[in-house]
C-alpha positions as CSV (number, residue, x, y, z in Angstrom):
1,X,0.0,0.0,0.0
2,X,1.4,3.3,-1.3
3,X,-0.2,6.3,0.9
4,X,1.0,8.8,2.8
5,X,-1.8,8.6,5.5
6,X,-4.2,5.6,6.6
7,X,-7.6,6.4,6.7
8,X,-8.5,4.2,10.3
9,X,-11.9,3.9,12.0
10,X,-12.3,2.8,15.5
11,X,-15.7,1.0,16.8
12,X,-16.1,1.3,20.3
13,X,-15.4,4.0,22.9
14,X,-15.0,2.4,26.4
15,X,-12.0,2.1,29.2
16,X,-10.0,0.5,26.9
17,X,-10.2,2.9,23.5
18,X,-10.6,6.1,25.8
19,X,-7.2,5.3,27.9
20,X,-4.8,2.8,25.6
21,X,-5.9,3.9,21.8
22,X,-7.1,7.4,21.7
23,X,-3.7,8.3,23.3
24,X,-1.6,6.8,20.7
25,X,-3.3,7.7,17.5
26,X,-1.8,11.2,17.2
27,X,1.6,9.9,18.0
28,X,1.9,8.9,14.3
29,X,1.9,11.4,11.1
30,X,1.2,8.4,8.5
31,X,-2.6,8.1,10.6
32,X,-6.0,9.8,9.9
33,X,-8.4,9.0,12.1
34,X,-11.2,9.7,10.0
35,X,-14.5,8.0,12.6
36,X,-15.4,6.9,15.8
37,X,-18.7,4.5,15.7
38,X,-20.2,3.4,18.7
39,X,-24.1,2.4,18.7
40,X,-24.9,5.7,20.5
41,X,-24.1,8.9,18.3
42,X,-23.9,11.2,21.9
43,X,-21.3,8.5,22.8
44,X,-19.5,8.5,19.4
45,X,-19.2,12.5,19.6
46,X,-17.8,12.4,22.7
47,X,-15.4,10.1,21.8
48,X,-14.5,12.0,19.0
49,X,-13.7,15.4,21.3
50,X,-11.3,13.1,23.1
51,X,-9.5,12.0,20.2
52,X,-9.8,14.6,17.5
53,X,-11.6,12.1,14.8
54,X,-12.9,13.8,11.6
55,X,-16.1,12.6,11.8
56,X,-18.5,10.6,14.6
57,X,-21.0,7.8,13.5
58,X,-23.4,5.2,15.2
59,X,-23.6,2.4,12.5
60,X,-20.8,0.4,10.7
61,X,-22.3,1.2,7.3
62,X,-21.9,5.1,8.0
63,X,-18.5,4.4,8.9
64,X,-17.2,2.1,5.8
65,X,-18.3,5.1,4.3
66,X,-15.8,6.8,5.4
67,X,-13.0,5.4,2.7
68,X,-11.1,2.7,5.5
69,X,-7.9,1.3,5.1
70,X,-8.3,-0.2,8.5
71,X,-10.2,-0.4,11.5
72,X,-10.3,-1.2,15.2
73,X,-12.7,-3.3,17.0
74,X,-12.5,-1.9,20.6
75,X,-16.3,-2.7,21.7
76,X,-17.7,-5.7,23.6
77,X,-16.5,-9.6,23.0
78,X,-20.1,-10.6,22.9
79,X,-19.9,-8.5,19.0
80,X,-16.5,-9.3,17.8
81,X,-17.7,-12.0,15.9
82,X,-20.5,-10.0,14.0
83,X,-18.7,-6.8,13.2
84,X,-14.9,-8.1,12.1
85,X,-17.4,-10.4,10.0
86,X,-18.8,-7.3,8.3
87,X,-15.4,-5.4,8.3
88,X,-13.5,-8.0,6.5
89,X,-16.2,-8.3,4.2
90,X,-16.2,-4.9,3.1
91,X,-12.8,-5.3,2.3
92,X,-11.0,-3.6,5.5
93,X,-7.9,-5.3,7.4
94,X,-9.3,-5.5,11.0
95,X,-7.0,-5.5,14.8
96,X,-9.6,-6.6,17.1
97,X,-9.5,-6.5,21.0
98,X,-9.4,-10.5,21.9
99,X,-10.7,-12.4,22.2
100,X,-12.0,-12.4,18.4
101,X,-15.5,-14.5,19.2
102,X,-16.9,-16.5,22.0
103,X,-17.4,-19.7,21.1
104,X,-14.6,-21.5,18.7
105,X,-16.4,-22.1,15.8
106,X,-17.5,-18.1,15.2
107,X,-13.3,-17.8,16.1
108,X,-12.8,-20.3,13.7
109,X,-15.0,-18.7,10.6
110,X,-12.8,-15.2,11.5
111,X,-10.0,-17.4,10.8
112,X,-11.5,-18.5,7.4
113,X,-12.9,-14.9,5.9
114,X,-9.6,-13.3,7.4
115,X,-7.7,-15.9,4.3
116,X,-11.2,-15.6,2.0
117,X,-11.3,-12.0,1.6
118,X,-7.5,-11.6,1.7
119,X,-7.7,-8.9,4.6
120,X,-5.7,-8.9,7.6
121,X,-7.3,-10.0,10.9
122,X,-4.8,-9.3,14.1
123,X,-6.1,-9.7,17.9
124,X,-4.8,-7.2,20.6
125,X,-2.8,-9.8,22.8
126,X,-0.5,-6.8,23.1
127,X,1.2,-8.8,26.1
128,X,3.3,-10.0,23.3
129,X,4.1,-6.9,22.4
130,X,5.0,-5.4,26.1
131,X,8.7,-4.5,26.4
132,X,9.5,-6.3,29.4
133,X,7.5,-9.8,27.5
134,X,9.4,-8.8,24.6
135,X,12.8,-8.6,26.7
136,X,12.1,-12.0,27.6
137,X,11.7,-13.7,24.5
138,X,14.6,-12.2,23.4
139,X,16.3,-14.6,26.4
140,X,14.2,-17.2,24.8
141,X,14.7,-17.2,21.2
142,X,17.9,-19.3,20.4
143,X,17.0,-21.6,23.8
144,X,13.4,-23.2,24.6
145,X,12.7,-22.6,28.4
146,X,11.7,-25.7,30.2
147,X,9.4,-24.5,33.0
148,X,6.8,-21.4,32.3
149,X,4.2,-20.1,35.6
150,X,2.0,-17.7,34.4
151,X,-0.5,-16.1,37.3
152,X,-3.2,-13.5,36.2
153,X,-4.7,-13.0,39.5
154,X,-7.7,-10.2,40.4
155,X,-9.5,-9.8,43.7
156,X,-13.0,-10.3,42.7
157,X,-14.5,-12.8,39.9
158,X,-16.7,-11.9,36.8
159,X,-18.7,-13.3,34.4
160,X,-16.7,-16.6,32.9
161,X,-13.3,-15.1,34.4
162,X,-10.9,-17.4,33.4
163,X,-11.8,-16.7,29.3
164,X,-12.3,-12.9,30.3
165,X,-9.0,-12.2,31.7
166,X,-6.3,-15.2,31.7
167,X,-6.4,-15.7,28.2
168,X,-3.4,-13.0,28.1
169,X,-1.5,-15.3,30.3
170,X,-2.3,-17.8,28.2
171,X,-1.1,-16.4,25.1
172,X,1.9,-15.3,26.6
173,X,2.7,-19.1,27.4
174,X,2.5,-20.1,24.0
175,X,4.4,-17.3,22.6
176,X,7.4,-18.5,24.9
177,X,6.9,-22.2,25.2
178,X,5.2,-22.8,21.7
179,X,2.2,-25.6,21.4
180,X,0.7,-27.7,24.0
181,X,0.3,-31.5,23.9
182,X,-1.4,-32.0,27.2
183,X,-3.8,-29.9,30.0
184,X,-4.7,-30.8,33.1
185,X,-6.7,-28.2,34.8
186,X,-9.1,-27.5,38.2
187,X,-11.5,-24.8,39.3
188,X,-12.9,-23.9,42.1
189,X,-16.6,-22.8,42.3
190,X,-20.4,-22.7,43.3
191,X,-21.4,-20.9,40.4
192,X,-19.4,-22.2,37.0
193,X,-20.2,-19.2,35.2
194,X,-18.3,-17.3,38.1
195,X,-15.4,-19.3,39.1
196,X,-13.0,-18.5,41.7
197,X,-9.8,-19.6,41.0
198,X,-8.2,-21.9,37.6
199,X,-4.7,-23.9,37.8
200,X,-3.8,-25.8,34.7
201,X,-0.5,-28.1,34.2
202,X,0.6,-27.9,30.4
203,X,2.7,-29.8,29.0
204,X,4.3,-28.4,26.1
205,X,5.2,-30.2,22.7
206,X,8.7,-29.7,23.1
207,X,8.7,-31.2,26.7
208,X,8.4,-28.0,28.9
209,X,5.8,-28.1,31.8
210,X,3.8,-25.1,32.3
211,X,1.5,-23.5,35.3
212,X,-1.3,-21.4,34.8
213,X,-2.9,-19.9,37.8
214,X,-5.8,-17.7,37.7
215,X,-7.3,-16.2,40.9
216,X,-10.2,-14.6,41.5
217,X,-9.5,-13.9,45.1
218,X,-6.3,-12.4,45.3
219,X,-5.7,-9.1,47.2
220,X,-5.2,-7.2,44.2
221,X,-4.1,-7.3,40.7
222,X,-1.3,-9.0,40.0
223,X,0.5,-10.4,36.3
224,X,3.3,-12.5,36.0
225,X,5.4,-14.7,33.9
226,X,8.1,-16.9,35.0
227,X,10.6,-18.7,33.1
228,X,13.0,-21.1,33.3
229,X,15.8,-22.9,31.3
230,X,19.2,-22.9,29.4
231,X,20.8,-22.3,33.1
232,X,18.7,-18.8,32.8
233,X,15.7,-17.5,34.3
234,X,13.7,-14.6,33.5
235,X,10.5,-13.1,36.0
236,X,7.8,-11.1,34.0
237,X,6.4,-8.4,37.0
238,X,3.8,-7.1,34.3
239,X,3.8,-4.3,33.2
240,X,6.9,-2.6,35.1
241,X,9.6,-4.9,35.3
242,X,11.8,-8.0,34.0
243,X,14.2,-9.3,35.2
244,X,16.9,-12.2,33.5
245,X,19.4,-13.9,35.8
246,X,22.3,-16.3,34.5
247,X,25.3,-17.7,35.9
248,X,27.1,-14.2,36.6
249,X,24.1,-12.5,38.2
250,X,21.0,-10.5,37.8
251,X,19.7,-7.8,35.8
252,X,16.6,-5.7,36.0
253,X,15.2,-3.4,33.5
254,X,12.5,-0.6,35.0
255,X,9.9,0.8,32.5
256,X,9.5,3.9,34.7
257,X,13.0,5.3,34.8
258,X,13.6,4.4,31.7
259,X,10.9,7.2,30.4
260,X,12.1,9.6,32.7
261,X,9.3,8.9,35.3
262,X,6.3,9.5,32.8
263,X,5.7,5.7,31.8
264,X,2.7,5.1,30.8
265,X,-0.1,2.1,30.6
266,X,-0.5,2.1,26.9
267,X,3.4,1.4,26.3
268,X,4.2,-0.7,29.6
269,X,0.9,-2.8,28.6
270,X,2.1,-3.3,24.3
271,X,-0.9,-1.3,23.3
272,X,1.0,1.2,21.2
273,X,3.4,-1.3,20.0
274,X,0.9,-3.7,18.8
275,X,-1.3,-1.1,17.1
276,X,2.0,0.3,15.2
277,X,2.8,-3.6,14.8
278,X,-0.6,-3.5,13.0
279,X,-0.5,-0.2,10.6
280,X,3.0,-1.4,9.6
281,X,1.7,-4.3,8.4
282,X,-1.4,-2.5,6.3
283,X,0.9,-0.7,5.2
284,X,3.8,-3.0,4.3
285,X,1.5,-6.2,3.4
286,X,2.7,-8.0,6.3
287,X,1.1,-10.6,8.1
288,X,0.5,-9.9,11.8
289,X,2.9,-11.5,14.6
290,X,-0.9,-11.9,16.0
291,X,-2.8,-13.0,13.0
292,X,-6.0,-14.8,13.4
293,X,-4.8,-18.0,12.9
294,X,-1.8,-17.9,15.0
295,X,-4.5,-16.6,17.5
296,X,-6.7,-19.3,16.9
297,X,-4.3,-21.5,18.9
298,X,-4.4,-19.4,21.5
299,X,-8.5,-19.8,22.0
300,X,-8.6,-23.6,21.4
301,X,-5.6,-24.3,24.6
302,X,-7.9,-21.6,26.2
303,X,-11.0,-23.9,25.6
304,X,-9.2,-27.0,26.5
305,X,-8.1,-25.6,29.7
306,X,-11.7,-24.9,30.4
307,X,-13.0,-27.9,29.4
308,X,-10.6,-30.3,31.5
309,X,-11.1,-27.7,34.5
310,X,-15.2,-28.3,34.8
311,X,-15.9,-24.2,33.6
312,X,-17.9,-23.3,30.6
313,X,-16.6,-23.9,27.4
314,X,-16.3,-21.8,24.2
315,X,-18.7,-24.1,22.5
């Protein structure tokens, strides 16, 4: 694609688009943000006050409109589904905020328009793209790691938790340790649609053992990745710090000194490198590191971890 500027549209105008999109959009010369579309045209305006957009909408067809080379799907899981579906089939490479559908076989047909239409689909696991996770797979790219514990704990549960929140852990597993041969997982609850706590044992193809813990009790929020292997280790504290120890000692790299103090969520957390990650590829006719099908995998060890723990399944 030879233009100067891409002509984006962003659907949705919650937490997450209000405090890790809006932010980084005018960071880059080469975007236009030509619409905001929510359902509510009061809540699209105001959305587009916040983030200077050319023009506010309440319907996808107003904002296809709009000439698109691309678009984010910031809104709801419950309509990822439905509106990448339209997206793709209007001809417009989509990034949409995971997970990309609810149940695997709507996830599934993403993965199959995404190649149909030729359009690019990418999901926001933009763990992956988090300096401190991307520090550590710099340890782990010439050696495979033979231990991974992943925790995603929060101190109150929510509606199917485990798919809601640890899927980034999850991710973040396979992107160090690769794919998983075997799960062996337990919950903890009274209501299975609000579980309390999920610990799964992976084994992984190459014959690393992984832990996933997911608490829903915890005394606050808390996101880690720990790896071993290679006689190194390397502990994730999301989204501030890694740290890599070896044989001669340890080092630590700080996000917030590093900025000079002014670190911010949509950096520490990938956000801004995943969504450049994203327009590069419009741009450069790249395939995402995140792609559909590559994410895909991600939702199937998700619904396998579910499945062998008792919880709902993404049926």
């Amino acid at each position: 694609m030879n233009k100067d500027k891409l002509r984006v549209g962003v659907i949705g105008a919650g937490y997450v688009a209000i405090n890790n999109f809006f932010p980084v959009f005018p960071r880059y010369d080469d975007v236009e943000l030509v619409g905001i579309m929510t359902n509510n045209l009061e809540g699209a305006q105001k959305a587009q006050k916040l983030c200077g957009a050319q023009n506010a909408v309440a319907s996808l067809e107003d904002l296809v409109k709009l000439d698109l080379d691309c678009a984010f799907v910031l809104t709801p899981k419950a309509v990822h589904a439905e509106q990448i579906s339209f997206l793709l089939n209007e001809g417009i490479d989509v990034y949409s905020e995971k997970p990309m559908a609810t149940t695997l076989k709507d996830a599934a047909r993403m993965v199959e328009l995404s190649e149909k239409t030729g359009r690019k689909l990418m999901i926001g696991f933009n763990r992956r793209y988090a300096p401190v996770c991307q520090r550590a797979k710099e340890v782990y790219t010439d050696i495979l790691p033979d231990v991974i514990i992943g925790q995603k704990n929060r101190p109150a549960t929510e509606y199917h938790a485990t798919l809601e929140n640890a899927i980034h852990i999850v991710d973040l597993m396979r992107f160090y340790g690769g794919e998983v041969k075997d799960v062996h997982a337990i919950s903890k609850f009274t209501d299975p649609d609000y579980e309390t706590f999920t610990t799964a044992q992976l084994l992984f193809e190459n014959g690393a053992s992984g832990m996933l813990i997911a608490d829903r009790s915890s005394g606050q929020w808390e996101e880690s990745i720990e790896i071993h292997g290679g006689n190194r280790s390397v502990l994730i504290k999301m989204p501030d710090t890694v740290t890599v120890t070896d044989e001669k000692g340890h080092h630590t790299i700080d996000m917030t000194p590093l900025a000079m103090g002014w670190a911010r969520s949509e950096d520490k957390l990938g956000f801004s490198y995943a969504i450049r990650h994203f327009l590069d590829c419009v741009k450069e006719d790249k395939t995402p590191l995140t792609n559909a099908a590559d994410a895909f995998k991600t939702h199937e060890l998700l619904d396998r971890i579910l499945r062998s723990a008792g919880l709902p399944s993404m049926e």
